[in-house]
C-alpha positions in Angstrom: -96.7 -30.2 55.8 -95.6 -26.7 54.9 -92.0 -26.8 54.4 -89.1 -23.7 54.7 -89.5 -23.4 50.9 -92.8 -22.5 50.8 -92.4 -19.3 53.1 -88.4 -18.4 52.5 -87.5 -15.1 50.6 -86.1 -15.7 47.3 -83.9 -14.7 45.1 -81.6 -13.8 48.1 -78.9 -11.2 48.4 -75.4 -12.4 49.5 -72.0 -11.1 49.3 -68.8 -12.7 48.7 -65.6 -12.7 51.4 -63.9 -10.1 49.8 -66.9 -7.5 49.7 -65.9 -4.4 51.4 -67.7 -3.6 54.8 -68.7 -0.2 53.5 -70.6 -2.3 50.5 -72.1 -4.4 53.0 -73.2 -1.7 54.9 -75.0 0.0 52.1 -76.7 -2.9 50.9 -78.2 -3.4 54.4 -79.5 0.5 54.8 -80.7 0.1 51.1 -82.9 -3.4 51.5 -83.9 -2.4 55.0 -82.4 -5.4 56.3 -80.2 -6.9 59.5 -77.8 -9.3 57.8 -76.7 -11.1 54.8 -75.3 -14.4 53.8 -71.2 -14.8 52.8 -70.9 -16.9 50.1 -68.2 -18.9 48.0 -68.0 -18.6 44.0 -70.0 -22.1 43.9 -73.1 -20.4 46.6 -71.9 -22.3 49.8 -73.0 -20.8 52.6 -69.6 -19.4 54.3 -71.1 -17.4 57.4 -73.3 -14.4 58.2 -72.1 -10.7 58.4 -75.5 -8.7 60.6 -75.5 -5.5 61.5 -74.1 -6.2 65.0 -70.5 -7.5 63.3 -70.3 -4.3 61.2 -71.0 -2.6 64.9 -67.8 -4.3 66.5 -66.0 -2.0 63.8 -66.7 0.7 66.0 -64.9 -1.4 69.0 -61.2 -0.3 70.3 -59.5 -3.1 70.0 -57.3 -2.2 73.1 -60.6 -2.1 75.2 -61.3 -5.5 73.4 -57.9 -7.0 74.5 -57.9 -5.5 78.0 -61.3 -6.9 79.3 -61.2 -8.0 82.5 -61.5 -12.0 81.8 -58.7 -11.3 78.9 -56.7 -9.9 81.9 -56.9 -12.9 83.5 -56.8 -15.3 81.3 -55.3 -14.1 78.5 -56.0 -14.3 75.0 -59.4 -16.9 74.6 -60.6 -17.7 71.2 -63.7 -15.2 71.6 -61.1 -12.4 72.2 -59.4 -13.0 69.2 -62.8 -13.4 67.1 -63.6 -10.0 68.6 -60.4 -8.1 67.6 -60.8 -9.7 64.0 -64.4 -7.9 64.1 -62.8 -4.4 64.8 -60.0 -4.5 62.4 -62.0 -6.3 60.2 -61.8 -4.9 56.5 -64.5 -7.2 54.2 -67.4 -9.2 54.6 -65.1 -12.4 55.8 -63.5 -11.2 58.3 -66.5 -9.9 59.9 -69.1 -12.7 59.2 -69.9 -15.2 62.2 -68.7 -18.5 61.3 -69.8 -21.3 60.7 -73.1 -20.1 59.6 -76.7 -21.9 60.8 -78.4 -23.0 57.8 -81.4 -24.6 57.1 -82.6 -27.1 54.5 -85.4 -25.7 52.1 -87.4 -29.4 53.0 -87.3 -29.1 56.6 -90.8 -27.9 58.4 -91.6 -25.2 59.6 -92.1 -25.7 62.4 -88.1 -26.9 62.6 -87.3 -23.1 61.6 -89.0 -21.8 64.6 -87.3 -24.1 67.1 -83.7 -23.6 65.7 -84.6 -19.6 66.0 -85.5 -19.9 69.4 -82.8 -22.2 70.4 -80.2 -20.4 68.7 -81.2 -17.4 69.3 -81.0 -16.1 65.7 -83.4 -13.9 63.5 -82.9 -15.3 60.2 -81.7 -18.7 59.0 -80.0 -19.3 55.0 -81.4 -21.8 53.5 -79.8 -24.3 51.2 -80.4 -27.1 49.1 -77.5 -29.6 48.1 -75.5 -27.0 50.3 -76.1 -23.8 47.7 -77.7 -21.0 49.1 -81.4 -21.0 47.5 -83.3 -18.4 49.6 -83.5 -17.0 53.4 -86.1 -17.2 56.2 -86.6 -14.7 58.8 -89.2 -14.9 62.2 -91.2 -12.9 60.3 -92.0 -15.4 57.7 -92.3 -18.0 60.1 -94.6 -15.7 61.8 -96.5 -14.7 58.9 -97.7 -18.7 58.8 -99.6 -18.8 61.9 -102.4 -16.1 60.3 -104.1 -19.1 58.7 -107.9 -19.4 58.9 -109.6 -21.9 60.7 -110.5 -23.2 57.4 -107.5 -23.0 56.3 -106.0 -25.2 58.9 -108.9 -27.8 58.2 -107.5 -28.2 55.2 -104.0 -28.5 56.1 -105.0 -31.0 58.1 -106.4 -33.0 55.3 -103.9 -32.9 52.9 -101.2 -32.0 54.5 -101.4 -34.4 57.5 -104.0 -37.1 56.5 -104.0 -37.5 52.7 -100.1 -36.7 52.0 -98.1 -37.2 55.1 -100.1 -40.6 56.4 -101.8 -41.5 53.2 -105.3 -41.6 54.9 -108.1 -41.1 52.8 -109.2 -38.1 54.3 -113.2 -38.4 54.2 -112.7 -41.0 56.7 -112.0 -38.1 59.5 -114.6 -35.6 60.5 -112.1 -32.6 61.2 -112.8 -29.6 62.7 -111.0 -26.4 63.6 -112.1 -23.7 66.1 -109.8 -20.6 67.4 -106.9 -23.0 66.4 -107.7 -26.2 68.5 -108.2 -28.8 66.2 -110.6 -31.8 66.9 -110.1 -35.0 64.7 -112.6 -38.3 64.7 -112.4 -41.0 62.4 -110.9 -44.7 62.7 -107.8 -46.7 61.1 -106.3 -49.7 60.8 -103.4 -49.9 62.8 -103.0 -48.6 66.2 -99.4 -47.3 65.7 -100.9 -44.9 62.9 -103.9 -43.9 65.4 -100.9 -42.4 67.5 -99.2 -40.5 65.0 -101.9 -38.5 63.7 -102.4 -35.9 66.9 -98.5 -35.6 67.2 -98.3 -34.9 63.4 -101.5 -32.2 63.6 -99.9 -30.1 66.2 -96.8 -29.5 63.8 -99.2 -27.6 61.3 -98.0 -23.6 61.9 -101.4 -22.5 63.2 -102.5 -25.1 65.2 -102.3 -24.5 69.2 -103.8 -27.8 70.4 -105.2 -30.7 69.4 -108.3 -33.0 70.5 -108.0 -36.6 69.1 -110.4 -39.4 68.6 -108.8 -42.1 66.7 -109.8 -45.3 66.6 -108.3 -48.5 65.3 -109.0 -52.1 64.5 -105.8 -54.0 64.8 -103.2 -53.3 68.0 -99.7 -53.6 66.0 -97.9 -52.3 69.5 -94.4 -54.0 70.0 -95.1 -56.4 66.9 -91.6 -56.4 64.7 -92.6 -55.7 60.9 -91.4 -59.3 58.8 -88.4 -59.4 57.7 -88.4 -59.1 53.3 -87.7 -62.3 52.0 -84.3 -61.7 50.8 -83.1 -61.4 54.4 -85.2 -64.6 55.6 -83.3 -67.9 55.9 -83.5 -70.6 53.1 -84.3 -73.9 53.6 -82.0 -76.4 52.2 -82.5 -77.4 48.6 
């Protein structure tokens, strides 16, 4: 299964709290890009400073404080997050916080979904929590342009041979306009149901036909206990 370290941007470019705005903006116009990651000395992901933070620097503050909900109700949280924006000096005090990160071994498919959901255009990515690269929509985009053939054999290795440990010759697999059709026969019923679910996460695939077959139904049977949790009879 292609993971977020196969298609994330790496090495990345970060900046620390103290890094001026006007630095931050430069980088940004200079890389051609919408945000960067705010880092500690040890590359923990501390937030994300975008080009709509360094835009609240524009922001009157006095407009800021005398919103009409702020009139109301005084002085929320996201008021007070705003007016740090537009006095803000450095990277830190502009950055969202926390930031949403990603793990490198997650899916793919797991990027797109937390995008979507969060409605966010790029997503750090880390590995024992240090910043290791960054993946944009873009590069999730970039991997549905797969080949039918391509996919065939994503489905083979990826899905069959490494993910479920099925010898993959045992599967006629097919792949037309991205609708994958799978035939072939296992063992166990319960692996018979995983395999369609588990195609449709390939990037690339947009649905998938399944004729699995099995030989022994394993449905609502409880695996056996290892022997070191089974009782003892008495000696």
């Amino acid at each position: 299964m292609k993971t977020v370290r196969d298609v994330m941007t790496r090495p990345v470019l970060s900046v620390r709290p103290e890094t001026p705005l006007k630095e931050v903006a430069r980088i940004l116009v200079e890389h051609r890009i919408s945000g960067l990651p705010v880092v500690d000395p040890a590359g923990r992901v501390l937030g994300i400073v975008s080009e709509g933070d360094l835009l609240m620097k524009g922001t009157d503050p006095d407009a800021v404080r005398h919103r009409p909900l702020a009139r109301i109700f005084g002085e929320s949280e996201e008021t007070r997050q705003l007016l740090a924006k537009a006095e803000a000096r450095t990277a830190g005090d502009a950055m969202t916080a926390p930031a949403i990160t990603i793990d490198a071994s997650k899916p793919v498919n797991v990027a797109a979904t937390m995008m979507v959901e969060r409605k966010i255009n790029r997503l750090p990515v880390t590995e024992d929590d240090r910043l290791v690269g960054i993946v944009t929509r873009a590069d999730v985009v970039r991997t549905f342009v797969r080949t039918d053939d391509e996919l065939v054999d994503a489905i083979r290795n990826e899905v069959l041979l490494h993910a479920l440990w099925i010898d993959p010759e045992r599967f006629a697999v097919s792949v037309v306009d991205g609708v994958a059709t799978v035939k072939g026969r296992v063992e166990r019923r319960s692996t018979a149901a995983m395999i369609a679910p588990m195609i449709e996460m390939v990037p690339g695939v947009v649905a998938v036909n399944a004729d699995v077959a099995w030989s022994v139904d394993d449905h609502g049977i409880d695996a056996p206990a290892p022997d070191y949790l089974s009782p003892k009879s008495p000696s």
